[in-house]
Every structure is written in C-alpha cells, then in structure tokens.
N, CA, C and O atoms as CSV, one atom per row, in Angstrom:
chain,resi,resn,atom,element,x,y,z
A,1,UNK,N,N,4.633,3.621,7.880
A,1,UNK,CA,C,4.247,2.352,7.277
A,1,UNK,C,C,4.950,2.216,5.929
A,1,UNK,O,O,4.639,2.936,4.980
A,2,UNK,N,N,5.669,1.512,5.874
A,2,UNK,CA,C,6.323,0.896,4.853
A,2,UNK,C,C,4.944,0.866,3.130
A,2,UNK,O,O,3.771,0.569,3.352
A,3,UNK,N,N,5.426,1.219,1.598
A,3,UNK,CA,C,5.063,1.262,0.867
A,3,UNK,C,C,4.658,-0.316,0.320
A,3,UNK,O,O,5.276,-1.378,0.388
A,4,UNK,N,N,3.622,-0.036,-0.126
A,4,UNK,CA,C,3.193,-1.463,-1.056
A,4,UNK,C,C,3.882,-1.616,-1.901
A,4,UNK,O,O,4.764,-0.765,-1.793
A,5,UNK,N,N,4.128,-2.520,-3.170
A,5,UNK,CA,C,4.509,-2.985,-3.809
A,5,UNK,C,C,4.089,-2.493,-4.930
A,5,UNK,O,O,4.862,-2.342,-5.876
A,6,UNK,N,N,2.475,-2.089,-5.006
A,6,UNK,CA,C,1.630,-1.547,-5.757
A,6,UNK,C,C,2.404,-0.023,-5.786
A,6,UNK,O,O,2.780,0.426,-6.868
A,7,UNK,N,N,2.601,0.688,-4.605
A,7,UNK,CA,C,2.787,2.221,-4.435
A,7,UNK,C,C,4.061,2.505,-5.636
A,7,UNK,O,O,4.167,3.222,-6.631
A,8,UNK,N,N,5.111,1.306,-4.774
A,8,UNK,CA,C,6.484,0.987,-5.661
A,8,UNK,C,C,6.421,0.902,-6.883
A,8,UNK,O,O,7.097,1.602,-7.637
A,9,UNK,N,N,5.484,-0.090,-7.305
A,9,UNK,CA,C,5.694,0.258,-9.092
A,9,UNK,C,C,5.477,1.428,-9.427
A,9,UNK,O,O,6.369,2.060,-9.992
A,10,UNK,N,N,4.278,1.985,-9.170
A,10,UNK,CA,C,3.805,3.148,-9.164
A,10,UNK,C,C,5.106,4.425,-9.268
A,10,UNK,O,O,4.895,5.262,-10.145
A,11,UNK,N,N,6.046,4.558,-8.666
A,11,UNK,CA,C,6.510,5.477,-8.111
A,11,UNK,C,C,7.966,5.269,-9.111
A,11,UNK,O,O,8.680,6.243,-9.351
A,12,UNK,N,N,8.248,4.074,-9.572
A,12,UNK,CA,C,9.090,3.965,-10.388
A,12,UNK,C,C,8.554,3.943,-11.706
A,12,UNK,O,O,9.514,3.941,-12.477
A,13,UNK,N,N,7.564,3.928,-12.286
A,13,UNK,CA,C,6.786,4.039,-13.349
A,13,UNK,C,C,6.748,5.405,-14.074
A,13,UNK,O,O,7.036,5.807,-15.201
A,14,UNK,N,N,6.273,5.933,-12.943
A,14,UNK,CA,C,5.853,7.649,-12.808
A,14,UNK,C,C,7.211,8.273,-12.962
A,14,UNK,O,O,7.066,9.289,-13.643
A,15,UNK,N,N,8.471,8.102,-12.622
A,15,UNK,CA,C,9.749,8.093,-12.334
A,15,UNK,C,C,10.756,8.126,-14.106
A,15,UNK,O,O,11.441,9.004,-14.630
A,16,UNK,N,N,10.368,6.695,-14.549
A,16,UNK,CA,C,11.286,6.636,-16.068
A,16,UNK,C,C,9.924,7.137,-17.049
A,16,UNK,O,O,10.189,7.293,-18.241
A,17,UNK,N,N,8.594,7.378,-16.644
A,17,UNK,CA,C,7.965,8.324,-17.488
A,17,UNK,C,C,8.380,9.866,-17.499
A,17,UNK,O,O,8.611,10.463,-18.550
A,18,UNK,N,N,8.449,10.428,-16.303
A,18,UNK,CA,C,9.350,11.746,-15.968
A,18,UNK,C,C,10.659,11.899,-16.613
A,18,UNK,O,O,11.169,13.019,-16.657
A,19,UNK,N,N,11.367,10.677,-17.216
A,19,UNK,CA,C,12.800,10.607,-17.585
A,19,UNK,C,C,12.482,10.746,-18.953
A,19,UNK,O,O,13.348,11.274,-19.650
A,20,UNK,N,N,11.078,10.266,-19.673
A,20,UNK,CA,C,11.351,10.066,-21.079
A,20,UNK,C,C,11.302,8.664,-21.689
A,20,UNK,O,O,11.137,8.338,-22.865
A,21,UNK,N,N,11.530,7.741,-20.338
A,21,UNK,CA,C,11.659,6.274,-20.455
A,21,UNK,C,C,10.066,5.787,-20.346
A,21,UNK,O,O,9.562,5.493,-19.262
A,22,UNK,N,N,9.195,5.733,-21.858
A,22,UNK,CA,C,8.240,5.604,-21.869
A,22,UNK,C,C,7.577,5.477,-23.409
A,22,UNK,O,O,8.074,6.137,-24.321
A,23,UNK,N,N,6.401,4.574,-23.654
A,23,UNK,CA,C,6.164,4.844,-24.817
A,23,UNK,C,C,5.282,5.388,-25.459
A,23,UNK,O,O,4.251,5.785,-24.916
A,24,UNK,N,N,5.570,5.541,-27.027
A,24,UNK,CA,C,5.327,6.722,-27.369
A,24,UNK,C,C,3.254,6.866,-27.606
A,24,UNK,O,O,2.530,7.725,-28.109
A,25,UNK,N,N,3.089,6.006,-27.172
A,25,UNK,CA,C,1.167,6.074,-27.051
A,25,UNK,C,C,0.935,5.176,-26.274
A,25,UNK,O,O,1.779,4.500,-25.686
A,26,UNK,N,N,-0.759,5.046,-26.166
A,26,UNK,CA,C,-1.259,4.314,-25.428
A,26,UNK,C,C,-1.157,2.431,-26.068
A,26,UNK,O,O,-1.085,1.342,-25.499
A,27,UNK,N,N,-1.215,3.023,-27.924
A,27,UNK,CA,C,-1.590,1.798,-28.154
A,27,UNK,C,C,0.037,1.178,-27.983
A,27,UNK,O,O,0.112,-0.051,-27.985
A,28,UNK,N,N,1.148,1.842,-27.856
A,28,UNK,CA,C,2.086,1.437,-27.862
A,28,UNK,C,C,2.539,0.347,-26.410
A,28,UNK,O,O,3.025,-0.784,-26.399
A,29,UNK,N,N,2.024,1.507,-24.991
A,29,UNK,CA,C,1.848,0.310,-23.769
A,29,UNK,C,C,0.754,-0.659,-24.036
A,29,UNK,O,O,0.853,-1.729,-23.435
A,30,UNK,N,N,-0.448,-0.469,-24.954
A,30,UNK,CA,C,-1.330,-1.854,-25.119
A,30,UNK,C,C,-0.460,-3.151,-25.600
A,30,UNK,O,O,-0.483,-4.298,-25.154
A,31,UNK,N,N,0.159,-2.701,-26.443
A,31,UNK,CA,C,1.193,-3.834,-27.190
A,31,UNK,C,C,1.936,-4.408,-26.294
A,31,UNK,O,O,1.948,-5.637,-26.349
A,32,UNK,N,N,2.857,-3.676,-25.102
A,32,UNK,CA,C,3.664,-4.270,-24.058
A,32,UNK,C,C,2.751,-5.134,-23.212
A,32,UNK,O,O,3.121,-6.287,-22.989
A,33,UNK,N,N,1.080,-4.514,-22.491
A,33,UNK,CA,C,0.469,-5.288,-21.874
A,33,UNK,C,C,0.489,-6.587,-22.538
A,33,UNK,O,O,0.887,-7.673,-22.116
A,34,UNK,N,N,-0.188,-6.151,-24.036
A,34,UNK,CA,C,-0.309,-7.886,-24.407
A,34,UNK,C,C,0.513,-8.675,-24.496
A,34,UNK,O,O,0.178,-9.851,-24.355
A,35,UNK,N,N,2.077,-8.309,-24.796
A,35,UNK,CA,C,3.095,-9.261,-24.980
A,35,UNK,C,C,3.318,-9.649,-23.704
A,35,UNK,O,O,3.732,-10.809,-23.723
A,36,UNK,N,N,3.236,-9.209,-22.568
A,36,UNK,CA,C,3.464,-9.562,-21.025
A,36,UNK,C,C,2.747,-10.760,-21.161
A,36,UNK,O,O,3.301,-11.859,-21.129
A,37,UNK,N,N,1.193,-10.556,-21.353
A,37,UNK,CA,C,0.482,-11.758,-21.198
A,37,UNK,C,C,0.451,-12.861,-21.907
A,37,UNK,O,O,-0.162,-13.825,-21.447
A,38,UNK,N,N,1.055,-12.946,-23.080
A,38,UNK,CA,C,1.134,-13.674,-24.308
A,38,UNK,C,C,2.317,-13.972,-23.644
A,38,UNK,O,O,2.488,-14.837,-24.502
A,39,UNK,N,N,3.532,-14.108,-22.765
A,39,UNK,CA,C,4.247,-14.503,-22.541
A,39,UNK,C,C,4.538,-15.135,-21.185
A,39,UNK,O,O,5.637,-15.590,-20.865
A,40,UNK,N,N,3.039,-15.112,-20.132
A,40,UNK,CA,C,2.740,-15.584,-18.666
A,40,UNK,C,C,1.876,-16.426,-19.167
A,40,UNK,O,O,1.611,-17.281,-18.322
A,41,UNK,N,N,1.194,-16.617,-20.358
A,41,UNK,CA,C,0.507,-17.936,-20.636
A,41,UNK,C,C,1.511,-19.160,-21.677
A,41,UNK,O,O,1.131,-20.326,-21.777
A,42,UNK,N,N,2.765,-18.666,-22.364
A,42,UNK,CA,C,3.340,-19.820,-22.899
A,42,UNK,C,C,3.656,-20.150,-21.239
A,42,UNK,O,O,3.654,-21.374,-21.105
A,43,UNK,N,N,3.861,-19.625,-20.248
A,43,UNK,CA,C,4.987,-20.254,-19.145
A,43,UNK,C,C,3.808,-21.291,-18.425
A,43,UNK,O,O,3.945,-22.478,-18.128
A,44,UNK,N,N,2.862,-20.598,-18.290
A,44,UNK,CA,C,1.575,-21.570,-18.168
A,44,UNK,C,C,1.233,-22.781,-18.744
A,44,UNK,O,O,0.793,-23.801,-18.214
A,45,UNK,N,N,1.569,-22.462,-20.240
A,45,UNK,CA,C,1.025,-23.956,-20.799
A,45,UNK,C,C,2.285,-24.795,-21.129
A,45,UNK,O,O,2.109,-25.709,-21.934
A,46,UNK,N,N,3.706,-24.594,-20.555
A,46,UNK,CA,C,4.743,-25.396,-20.907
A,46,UNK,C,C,4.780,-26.333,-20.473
A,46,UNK,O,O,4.474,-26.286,-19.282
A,47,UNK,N,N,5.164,-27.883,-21.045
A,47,UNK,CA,C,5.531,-28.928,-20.614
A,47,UNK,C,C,5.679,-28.972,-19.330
A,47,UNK,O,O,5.121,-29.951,-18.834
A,48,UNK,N,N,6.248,-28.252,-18.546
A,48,UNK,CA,C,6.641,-28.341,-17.028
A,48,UNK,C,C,6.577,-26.918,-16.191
A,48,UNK,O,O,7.231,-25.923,-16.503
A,49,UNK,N,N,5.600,-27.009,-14.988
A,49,UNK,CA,C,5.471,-25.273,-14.222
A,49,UNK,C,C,6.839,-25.382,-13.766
A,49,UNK,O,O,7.523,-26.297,-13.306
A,50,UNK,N,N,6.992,-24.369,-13.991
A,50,UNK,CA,C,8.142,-23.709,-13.544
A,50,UNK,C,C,7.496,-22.163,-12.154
A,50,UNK,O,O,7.479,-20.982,-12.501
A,51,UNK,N,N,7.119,-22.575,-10.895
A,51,UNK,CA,C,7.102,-21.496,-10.229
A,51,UNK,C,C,7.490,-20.166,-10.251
A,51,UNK,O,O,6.679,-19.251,-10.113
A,52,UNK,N,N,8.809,-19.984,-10.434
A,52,UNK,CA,C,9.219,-18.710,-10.562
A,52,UNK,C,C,9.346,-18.317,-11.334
A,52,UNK,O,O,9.614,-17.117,-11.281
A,53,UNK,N,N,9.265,-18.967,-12.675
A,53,UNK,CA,C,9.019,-18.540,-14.199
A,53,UNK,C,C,7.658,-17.784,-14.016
A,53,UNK,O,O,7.561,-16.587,-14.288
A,54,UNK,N,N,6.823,-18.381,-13.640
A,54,UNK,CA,C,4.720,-17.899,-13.372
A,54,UNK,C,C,5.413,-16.894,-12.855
A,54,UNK,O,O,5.719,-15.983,-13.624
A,55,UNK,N,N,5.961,-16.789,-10.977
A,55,UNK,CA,C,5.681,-15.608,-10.618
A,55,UNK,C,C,6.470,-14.216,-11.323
A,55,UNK,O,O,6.074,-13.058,-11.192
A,56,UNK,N,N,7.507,-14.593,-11.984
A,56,UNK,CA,C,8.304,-13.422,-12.969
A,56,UNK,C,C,7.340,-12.427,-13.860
A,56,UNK,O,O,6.993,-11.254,-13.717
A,57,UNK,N,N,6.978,-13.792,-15.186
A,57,UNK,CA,C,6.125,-13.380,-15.902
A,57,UNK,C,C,4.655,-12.618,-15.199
A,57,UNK,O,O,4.128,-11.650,-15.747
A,58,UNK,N,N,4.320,-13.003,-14.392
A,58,UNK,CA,C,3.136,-12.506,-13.837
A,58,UNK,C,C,3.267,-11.366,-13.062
A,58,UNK,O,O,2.273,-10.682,-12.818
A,59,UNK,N,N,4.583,-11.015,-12.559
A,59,UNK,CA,C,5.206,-9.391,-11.968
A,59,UNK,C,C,5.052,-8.713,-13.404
A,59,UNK,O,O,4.206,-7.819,-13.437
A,60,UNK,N,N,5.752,-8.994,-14.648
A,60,UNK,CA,C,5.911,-8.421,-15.275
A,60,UNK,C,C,4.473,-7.918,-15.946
A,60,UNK,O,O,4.432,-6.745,-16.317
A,61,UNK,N,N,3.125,-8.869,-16.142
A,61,UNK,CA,C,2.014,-8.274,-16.113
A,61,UNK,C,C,1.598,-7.240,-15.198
A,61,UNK,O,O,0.852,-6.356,-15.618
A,62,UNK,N,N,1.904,-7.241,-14.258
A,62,UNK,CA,C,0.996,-6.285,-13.144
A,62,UNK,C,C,2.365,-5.380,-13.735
A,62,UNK,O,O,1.831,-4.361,-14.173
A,63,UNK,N,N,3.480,-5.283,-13.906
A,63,UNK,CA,C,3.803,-3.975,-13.695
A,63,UNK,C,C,3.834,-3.569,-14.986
A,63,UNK,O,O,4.177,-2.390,-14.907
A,64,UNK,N,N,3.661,-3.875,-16.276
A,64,UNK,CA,C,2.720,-3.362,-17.557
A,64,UNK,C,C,2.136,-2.500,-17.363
A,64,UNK,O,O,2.514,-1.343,-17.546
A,65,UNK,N,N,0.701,-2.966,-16.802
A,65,UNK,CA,C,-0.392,-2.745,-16.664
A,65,UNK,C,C,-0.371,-1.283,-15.538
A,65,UNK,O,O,-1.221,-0.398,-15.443
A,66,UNK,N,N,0.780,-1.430,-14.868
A,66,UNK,CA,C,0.540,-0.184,-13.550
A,66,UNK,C,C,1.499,1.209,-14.139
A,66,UNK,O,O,1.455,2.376,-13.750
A,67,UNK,N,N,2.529,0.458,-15.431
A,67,UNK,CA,C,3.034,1.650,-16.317
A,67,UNK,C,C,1.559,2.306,-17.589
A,67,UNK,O,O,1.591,3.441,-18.065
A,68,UNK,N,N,0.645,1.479,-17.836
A,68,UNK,CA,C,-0.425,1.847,-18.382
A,68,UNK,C,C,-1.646,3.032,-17.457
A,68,UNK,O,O,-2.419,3.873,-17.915
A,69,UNK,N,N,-1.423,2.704,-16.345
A,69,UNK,CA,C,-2.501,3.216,-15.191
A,69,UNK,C,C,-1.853,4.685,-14.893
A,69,UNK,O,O,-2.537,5.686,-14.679
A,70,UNK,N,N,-0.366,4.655,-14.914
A,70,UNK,CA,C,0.678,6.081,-14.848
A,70,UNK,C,C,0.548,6.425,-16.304
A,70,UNK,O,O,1.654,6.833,-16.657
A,71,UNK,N,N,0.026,6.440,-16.929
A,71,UNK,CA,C,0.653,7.132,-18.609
A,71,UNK,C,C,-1.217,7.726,-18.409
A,71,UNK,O,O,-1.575,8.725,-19.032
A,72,UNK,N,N,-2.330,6.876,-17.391
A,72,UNK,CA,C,-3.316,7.557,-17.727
A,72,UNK,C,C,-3.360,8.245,-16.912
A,72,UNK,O,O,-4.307,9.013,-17.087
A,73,UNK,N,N,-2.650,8.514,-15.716
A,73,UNK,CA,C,-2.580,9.410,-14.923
A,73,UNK,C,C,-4.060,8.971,-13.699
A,73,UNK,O,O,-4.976,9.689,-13.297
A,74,UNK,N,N,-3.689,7.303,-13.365
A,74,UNK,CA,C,-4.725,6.419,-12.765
A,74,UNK,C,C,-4.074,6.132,-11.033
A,74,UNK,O,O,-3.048,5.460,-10.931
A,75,UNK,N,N,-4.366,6.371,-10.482
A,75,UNK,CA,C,-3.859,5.629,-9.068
A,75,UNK,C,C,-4.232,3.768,-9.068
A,75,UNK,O,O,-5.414,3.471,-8.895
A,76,UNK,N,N,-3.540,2.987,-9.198
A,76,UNK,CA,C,-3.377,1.597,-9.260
A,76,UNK,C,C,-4.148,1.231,-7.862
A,76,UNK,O,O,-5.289,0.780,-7.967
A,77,UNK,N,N,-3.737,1.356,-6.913
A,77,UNK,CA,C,-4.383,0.826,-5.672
A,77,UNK,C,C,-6.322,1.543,-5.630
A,77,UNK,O,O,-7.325,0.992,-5.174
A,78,UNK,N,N,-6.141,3.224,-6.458
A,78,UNK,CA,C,-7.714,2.999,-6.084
A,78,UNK,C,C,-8.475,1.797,-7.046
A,78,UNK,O,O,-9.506,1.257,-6.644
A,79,UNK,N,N,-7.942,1.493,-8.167
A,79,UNK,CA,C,-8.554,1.063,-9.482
A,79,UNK,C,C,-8.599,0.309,-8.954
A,79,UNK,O,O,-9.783,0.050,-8.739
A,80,UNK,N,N,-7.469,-0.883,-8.157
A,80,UNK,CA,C,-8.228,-1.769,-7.666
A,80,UNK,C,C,-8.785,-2.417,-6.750
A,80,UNK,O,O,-8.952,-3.629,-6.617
A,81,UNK,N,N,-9.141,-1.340,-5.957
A,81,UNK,CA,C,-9.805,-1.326,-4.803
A,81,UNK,C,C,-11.447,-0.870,-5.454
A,81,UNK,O,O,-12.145,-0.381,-4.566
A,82,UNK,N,N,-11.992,-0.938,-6.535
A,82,UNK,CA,C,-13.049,-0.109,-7.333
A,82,UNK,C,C,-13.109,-1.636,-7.737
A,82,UNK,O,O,-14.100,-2.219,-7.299
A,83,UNK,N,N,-12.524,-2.140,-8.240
A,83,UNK,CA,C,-12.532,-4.122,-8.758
A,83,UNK,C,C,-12.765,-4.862,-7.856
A,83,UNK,O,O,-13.231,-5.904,-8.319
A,84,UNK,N,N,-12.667,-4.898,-6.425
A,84,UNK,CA,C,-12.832,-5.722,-5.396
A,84,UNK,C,C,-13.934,-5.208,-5.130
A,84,UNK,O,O,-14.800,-6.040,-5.400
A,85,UNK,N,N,-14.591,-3.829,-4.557
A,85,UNK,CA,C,-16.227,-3.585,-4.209
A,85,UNK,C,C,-16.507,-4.214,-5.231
A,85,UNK,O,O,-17.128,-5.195,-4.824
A,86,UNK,N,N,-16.392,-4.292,-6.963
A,86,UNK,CA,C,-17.549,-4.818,-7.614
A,86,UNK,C,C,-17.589,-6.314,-7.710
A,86,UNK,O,O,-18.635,-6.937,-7.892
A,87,UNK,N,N,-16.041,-7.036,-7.538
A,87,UNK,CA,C,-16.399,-8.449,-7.416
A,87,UNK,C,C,-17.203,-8.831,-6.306
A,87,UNK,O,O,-18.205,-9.502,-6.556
A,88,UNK,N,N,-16.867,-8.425,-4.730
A,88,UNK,CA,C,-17.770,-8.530,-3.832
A,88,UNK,C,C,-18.996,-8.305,-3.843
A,88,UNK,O,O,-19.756,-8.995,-3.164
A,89,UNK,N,N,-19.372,-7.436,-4.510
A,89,UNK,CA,C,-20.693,-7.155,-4.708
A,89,UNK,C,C,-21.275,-8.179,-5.761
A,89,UNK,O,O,-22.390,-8.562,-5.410
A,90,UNK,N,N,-21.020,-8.505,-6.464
A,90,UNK,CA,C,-21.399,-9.469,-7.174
A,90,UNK,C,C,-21.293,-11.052,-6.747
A,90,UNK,O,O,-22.162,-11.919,-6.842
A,91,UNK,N,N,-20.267,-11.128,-6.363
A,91,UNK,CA,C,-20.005,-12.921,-5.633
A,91,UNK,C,C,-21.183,-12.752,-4.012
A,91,UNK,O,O,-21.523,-13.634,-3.223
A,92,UNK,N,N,-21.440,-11.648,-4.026
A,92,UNK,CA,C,-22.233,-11.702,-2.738
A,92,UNK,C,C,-23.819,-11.959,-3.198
A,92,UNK,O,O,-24.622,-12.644,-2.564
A,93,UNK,N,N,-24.099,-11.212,-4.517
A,93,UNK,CA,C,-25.349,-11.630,-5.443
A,93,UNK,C,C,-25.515,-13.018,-5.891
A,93,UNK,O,O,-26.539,-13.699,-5.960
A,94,UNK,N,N,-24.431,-13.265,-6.149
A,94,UNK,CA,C,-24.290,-14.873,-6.546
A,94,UNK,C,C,-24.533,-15.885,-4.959
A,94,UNK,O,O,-25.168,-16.930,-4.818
A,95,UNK,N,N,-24.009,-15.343,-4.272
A,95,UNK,CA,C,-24.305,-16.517,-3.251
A,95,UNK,C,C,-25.359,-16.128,-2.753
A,95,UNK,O,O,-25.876,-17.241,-2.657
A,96,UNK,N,N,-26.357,-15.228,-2.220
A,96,UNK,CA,C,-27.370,-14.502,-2.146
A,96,UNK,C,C,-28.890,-15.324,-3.288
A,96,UNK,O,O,-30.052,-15.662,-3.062
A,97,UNK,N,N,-28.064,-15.325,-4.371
A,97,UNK,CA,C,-29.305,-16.191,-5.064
A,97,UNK,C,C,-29.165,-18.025,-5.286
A,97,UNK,O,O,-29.806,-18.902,-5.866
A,98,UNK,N,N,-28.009,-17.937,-4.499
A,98,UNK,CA,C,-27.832,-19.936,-4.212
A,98,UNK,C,C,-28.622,-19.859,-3.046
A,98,UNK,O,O,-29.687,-20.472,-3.120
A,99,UNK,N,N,-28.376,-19.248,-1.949
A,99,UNK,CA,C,-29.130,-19.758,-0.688
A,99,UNK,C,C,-30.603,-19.292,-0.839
A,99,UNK,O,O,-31.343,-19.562,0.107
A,100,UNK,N,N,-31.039,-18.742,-1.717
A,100,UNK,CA,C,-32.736,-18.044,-1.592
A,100,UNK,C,C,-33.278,-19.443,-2.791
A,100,UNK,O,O,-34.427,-19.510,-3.228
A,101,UNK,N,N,-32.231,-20.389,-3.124
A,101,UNK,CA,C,-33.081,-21.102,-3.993
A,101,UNK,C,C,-32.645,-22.565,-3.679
A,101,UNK,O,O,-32.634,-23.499,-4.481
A,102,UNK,N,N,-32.114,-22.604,-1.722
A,102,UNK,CA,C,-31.712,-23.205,-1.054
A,102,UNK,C,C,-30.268,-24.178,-1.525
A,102,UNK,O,O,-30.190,-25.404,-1.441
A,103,UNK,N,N,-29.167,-23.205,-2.046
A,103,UNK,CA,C,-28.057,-23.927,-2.529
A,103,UNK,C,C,-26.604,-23.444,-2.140
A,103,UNK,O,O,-26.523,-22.251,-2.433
A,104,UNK,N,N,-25.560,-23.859,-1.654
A,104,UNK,CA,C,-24.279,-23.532,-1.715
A,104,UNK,C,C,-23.810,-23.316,-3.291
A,104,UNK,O,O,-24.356,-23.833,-4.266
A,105,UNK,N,N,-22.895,-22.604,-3.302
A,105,UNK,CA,C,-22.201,-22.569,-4.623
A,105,UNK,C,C,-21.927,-23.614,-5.056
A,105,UNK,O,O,-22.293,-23.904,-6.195
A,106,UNK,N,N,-21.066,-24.660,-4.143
A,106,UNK,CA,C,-20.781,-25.865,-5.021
A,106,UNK,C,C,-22.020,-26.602,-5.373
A,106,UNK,O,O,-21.927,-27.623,-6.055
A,107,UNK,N,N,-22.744,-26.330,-5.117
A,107,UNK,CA,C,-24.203,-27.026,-5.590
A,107,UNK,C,C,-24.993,-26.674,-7.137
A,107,UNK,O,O,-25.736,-27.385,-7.814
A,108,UNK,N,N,-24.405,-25.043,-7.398
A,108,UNK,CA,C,-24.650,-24.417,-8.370
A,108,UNK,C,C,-23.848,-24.597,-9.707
A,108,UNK,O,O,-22.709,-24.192,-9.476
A,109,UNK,N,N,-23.935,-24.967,-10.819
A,109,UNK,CA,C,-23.355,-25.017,-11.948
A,109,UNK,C,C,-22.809,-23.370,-12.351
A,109,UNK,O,O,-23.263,-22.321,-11.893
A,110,UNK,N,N,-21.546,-23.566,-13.485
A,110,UNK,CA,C,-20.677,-21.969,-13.173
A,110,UNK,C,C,-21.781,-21.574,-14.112
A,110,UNK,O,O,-22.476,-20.862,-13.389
A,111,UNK,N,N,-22.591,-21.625,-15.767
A,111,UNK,CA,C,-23.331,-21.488,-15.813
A,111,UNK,C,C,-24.527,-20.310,-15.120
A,111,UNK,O,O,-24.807,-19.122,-15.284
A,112,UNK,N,N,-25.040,-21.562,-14.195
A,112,UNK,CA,C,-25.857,-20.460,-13.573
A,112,UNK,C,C,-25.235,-19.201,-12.512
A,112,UNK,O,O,-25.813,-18.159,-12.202
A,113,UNK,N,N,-24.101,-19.593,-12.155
A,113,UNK,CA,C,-23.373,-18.477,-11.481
A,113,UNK,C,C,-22.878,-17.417,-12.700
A,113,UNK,O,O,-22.770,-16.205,-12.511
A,114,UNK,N,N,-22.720,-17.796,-13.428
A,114,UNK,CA,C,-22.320,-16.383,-14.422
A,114,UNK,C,C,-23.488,-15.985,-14.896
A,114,UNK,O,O,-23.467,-14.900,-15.477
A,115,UNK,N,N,-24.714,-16.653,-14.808
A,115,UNK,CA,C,-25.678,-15.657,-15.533
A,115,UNK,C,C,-26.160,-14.701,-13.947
A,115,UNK,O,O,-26.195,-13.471,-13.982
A,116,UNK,N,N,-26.471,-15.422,-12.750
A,116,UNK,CA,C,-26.080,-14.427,-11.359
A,116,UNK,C,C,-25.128,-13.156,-11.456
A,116,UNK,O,O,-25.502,-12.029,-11.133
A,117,UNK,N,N,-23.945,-13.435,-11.901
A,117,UNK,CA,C,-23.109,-12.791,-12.427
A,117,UNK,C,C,-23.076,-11.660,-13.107
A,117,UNK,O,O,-22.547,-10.628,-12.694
A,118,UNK,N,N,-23.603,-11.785,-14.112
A,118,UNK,CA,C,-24.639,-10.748,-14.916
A,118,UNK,C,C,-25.507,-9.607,-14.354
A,118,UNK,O,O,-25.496,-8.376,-14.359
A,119,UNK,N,N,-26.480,-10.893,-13.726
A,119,UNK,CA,C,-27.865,-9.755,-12.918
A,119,UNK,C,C,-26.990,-8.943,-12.121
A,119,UNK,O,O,-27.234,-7.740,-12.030
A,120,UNK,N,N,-25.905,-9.493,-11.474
A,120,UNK,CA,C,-25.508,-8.324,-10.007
A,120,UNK,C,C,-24.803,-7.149,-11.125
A,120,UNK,O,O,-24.865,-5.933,-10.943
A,121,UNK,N,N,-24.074,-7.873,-12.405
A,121,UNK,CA,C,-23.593,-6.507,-12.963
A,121,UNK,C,C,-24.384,-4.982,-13.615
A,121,UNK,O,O,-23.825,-3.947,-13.978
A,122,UNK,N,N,-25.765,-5.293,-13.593
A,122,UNK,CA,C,-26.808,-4.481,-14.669
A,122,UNK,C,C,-26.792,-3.244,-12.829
A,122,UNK,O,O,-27.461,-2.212,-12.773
C-alpha cells in the first residue's frame, strides 16, 4: 500500500532533521508554525481567492506543524487520529443533546452547540 502524504512528510522531516536541516528549538519551529499561518490567512483575506495560493499556503501549514510533531518525536497520523475520536465524540454529544431536546443542529444556535461542546469536553 502506497504511503500517505502524512507518512511522506513525516519521513522527509525526520530525514533533513537527521541531516542537521532543522531548528535550533522548539520555540524556534513555533515561530515557523506561526508564520505559515500568518501567511494562509493574508491569502485568505486577499482581494481575490486564489485556489492554489490556499492550497500551497495550507500544505505549507500542515507540513510546519508535522516538522514540529518530528522534533517531538510525535507520530502525525496517531495525533490525528486522537483529534478525530475526540471531535466525534463530542459532535456526537452535541447532536445527542439536539435530538433529546427534540432538535436538528440546524435548529440549534452555535452558541448552544459550543456550550454542548464543552460538556462533551469535561
């Protein structure tokens, strides 16, 4: 079976960290995460979307973030496979307390879905 995309960053990450090609702390990849994102939201809020501008900038977030997950010595696919049980688990609390108070989500204000939100997180 052919590698994810996820595995791939991963493996080239792990790769120019092994080389040396890496920086020199954590707060140092915090700084790269944030400039990634500080730079997928000007492309966001520009005069005109530019598609492949979003999807560039927005590779370049995830693969930040998956050189941050290798410097902690994190597997990327479990981390976020650990983020999907807890959103599910929670969007399932949230709709769970629309229908027990006879409501679809779109019926529900976000409001009361984020304070749902909450309860499923405690």
């Amino acid at each position: 079976m052919p590698k994810s995309n996820l595995e791939q960053a991963e493996e080239i990450q792990d790769l120019l960290i092994s080389k040396g090609f890496t920086w020199d702390s954590h707060e140092q990849a915090r700084e790269k995460v944030l400039e990634e994102i500080n730079e997928l939201f000007q492309e966001i809020n520009a005069p005109v979307t530019n598609r492949d501008r979003l999807e560039d900038e927005f590779g370049d977030c995830l693969f930040s973030l998956i050189n941050l997950a290798c410097r902690l010595n994190l597997n990327s696919e479990k981390c976020l496979g650990i983020a999907i049980s807890k959103f599910q688990k929670r969007i399932n609390h949230v709709e769970d307390q629309a229908k027990e108070n006879g409501l679809t989500l779109k019926d529900v204000t976000l409001e009361q879905m984020l304070q749902w939100w909450k309860e499923a997180k405690k």
